[in-house]
Kinemage of the C-alpha trace (Angstrom):
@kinemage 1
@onewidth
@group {chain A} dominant
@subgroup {mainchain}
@vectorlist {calphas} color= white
{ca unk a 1} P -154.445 21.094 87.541
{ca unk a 2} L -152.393 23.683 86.688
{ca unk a 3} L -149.146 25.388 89.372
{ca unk a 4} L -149.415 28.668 89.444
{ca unk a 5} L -146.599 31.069 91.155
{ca unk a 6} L -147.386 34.888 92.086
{ca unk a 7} L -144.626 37.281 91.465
{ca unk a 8} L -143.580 37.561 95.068
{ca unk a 9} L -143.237 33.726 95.887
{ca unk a 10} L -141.340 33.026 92.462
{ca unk a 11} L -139.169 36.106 94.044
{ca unk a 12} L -138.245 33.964 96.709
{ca unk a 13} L -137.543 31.049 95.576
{ca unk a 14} L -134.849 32.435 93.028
{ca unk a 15} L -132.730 33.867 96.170
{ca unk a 16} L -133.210 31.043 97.442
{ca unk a 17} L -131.733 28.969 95.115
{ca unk a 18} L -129.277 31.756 94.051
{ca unk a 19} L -128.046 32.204 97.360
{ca unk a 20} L -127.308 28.109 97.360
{ca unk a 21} L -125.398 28.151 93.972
{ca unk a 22} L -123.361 30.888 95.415
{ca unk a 23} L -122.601 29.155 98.579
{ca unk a 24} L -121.685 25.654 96.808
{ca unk a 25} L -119.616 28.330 94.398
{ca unk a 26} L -118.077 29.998 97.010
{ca unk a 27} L -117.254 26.430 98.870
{ca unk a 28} L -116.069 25.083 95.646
{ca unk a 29} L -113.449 27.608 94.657
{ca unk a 30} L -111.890 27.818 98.914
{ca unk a 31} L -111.576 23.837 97.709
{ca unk a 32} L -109.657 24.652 94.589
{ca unk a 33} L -107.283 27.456 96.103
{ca unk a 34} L -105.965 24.586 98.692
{ca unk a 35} L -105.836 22.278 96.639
{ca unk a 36} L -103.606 24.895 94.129
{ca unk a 37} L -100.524 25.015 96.426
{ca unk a 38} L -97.467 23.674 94.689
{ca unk a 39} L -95.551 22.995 97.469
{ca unk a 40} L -96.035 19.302 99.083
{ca unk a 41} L -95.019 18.137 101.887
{ca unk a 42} L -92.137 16.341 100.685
{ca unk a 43} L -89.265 16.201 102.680
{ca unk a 44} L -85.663 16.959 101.034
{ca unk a 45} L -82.208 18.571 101.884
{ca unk a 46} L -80.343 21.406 100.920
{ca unk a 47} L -76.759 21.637 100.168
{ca unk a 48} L -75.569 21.967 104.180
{ca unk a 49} L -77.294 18.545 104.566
{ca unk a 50} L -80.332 20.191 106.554
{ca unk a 51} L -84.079 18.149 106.082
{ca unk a 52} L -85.964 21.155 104.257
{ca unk a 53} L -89.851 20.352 104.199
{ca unk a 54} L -90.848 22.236 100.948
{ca unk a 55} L -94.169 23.442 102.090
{ca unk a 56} L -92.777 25.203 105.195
{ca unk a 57} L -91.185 27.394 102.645
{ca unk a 58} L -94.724 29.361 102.656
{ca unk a 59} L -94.498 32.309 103.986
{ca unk a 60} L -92.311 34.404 101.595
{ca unk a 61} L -92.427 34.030 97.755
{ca unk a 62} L -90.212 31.203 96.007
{ca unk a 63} L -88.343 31.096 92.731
{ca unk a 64} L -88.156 27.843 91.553
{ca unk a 65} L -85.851 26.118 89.346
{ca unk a 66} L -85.036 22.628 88.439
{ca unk a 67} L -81.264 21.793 87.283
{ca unk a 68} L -78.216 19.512 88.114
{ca unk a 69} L -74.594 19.321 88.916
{ca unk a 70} L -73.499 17.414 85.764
{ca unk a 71} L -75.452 19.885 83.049
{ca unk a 72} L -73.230 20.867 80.207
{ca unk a 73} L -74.629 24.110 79.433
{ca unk a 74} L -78.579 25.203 80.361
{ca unk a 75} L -78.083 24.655 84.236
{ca unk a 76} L -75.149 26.893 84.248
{ca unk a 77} L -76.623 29.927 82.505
{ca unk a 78} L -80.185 29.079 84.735
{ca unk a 79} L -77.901 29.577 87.788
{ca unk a 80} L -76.039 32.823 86.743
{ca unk a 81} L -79.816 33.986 85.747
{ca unk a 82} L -80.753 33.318 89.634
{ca unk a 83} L -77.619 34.592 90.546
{ca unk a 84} L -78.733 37.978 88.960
{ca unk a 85} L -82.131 37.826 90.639
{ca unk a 86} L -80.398 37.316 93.791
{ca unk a 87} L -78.490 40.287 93.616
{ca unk a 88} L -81.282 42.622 92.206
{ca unk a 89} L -82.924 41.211 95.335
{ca unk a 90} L -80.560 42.651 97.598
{ca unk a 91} L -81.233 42.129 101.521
{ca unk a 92} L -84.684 41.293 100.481
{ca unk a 93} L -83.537 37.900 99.566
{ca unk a 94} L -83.481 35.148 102.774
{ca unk a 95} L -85.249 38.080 104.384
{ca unk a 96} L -88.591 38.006 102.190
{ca unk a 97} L -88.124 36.240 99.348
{ca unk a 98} L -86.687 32.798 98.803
{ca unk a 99} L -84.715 31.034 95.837
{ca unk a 100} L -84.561 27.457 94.854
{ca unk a 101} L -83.251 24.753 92.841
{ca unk a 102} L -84.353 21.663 93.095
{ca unk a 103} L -82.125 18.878 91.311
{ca unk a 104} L -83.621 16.160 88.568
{ca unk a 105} L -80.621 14.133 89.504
{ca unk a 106} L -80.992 13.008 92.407
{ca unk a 107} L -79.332 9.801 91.926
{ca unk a 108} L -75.793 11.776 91.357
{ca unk a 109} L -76.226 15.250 93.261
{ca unk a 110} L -76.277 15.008 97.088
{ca unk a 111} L -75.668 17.702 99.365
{ca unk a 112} L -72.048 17.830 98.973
{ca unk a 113} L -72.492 18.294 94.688
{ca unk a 114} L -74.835 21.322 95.447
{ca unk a 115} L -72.387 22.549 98.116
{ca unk a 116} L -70.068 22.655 95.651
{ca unk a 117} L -71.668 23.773 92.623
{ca unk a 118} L -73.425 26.680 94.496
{ca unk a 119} L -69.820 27.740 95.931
{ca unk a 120} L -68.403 27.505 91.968
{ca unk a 121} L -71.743 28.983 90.603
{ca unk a 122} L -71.262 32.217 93.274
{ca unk a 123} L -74.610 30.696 94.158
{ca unk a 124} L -73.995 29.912 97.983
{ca unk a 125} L -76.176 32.526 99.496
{ca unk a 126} L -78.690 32.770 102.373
{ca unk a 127} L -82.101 32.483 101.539
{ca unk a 128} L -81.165 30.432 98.305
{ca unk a 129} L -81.440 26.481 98.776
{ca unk a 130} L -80.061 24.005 96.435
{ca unk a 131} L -82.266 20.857 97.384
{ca unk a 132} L -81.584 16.979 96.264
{ca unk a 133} L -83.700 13.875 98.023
{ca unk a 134} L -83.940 10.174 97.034
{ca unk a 135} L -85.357 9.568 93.281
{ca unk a 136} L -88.920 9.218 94.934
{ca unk a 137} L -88.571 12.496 97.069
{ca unk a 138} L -88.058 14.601 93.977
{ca unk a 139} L -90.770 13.075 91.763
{ca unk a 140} L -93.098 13.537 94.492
{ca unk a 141} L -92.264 17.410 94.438
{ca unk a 142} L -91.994 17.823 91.089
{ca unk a 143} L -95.647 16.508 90.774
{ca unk a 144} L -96.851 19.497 93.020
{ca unk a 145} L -95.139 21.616 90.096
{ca unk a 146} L -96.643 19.304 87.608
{ca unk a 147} L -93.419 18.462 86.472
{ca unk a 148} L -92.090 14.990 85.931
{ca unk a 149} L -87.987 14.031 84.923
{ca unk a 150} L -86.547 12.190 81.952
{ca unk a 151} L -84.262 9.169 83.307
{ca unk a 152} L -83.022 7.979 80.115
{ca unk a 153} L -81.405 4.122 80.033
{ca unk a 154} L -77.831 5.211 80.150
{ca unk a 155} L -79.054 7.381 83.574
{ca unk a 156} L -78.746 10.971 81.764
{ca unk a 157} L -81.395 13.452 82.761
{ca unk a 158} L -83.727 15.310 80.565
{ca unk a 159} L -83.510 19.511 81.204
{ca unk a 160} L -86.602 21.520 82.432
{ca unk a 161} L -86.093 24.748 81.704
{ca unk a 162} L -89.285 25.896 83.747
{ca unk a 163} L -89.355 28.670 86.579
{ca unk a 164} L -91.540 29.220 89.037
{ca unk a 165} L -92.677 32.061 91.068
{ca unk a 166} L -94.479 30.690 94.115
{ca unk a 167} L -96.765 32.980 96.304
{ca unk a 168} L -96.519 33.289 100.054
{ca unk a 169} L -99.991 31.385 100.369
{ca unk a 170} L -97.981 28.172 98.216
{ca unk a 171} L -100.005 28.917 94.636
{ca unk a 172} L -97.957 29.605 91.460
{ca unk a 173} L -97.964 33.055 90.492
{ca unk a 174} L -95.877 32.860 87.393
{ca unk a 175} L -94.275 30.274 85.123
{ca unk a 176} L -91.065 31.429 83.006
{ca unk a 177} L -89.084 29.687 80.233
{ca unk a 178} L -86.257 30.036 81.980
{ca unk a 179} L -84.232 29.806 79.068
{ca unk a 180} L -85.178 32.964 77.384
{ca unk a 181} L -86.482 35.288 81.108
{ca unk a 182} L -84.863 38.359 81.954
{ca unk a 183} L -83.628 38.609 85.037
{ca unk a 184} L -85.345 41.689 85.802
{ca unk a 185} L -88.436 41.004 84.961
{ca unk a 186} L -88.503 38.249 87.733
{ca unk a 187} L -87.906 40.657 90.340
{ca unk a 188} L -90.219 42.855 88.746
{ca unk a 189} L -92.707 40.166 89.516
{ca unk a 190} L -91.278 39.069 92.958
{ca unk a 191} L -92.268 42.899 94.058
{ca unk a 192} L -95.687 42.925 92.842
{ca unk a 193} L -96.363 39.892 95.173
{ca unk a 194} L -94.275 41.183 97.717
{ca unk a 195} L -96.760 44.203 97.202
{ca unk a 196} L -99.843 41.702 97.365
{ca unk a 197} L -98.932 40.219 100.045
C-alpha cells in the first residue's frame, strides 16, 4: 500500500516542521549568546583594595588587558597604549566606557603593586581598574577570556599580549595583539559599540 500526500497537506507539514527547526534554532543561538559572555563571576580587587565582581562590569564596554608589575618591557608599553586610549576617551571614560588590567601575577602584585604601578604608569584614573586576586581567582577569569598563564618553575610569568574589547551585554567584540594596535583604532572601535549600544 502505497502513502500518498496531496499538495496542500505536504504544504503543511513543511511549516510545520520548518517552523520547529526555527524555534529549536532560535532557542539554540539565545543559549549560545549567554553562554558567550566573557566576564565570570569571579570575584577580585582593584588597586584601592575594593572586591570588584568582574561581571558587574556589564553595562558599559571594557578594554581588557592582561600584564604585571615586574614586566621588563611589553607591560610597560601595553600600559602607555591604554594610557592613550584613556585620554582619546576623554570624560567618556569611567562615565561609559571602562578600562582594565587584569594581572597574571597574582602571586607578587596585590593591590598596593597596582597602586603603585598605575600612579608611575600615569595610569591611576577613574574608570580604569588594575585588578589582582589569589592564583585561582585569576585563572578562573582568564578562562572566561579563554586565556590561561605561564607559571614557569623559577615563578616567572609568561606575557599575553591579548586585548579585549568587551560589549555592554559581556560578549567580546574585538580581540587585538596588543603589541602591534593603534591606539586609535581602539577607540575607533569603543564608539561603534558605544553607537550599538
Amino acid at each position: 500500500m502505497s502513502i500518498q500526500f496531496n499538495p496542500r497537506s505536504l504544504a503543511i507539514i513543511i511549516a510545520i516542521t520548518s517552523s520547529l527547526f526555527a524555534a529549536a534554532g532560535c532557542h539554540g543561538r539565545s543559549d549560545r549568546a549567554a553562554a558567550a559572555s566573557v566576564l565570570t563571576d569571579t570575584k577580585l580587587v582593584d588597586q584601592n583594595g575594593d572586591t570588584v565582581v568582574l561581571s558587574s562590569l556589564r553595562g558599559k564596554p571594557l578594554v581588557v588587558d592582561f600584564i604585571y608589575t615586574s614586566c621588563p618591557g611589553p607591560c610597560l608599553r601595553e600600559t602607555a597604549k591604554f594610557a592613550n586610549v584613556a585620554l582619546r576617551l576623554g570624560s567618556d571614560l569611567g562615565s561609559r566606557v571602562t578600562l582594565v588590567s587584569i594581572s597574571v601575577d597574582p602571586e607578587h602584585d596585590g593591590p598596593k603593586q597596582l597602586l603603585d604601578y598605575s600612579r608611575q604608569q600615569g595610569a591611576d584614573e577613574k574608570g580604569w581598574y588594575f585588578l589582582t586576586g589569589g592564583p585561582g581567582d585569576i585563572d578562573r577569569a582568564l578562562a572566561g577570556f579563554k586565556l590561561s598563564r605561564e607559571v614557569e618553575p623559577d615563578g616567572s610569568v609568561g606575557h599575553l599580549a591579548s586585548m579585549m574589547l568587551v560589549g555592554p551585554d559581556g560578549r567580546l567584540v574585538r580581540e587585538y595583539n596588543g603589541q602591534i594596535v593603534k591606539a586609535q583604532d581602539i577607540v575607533n572601535d569603543v564608539k561603534k559599540t558605544l553607537n550599538h549600544s
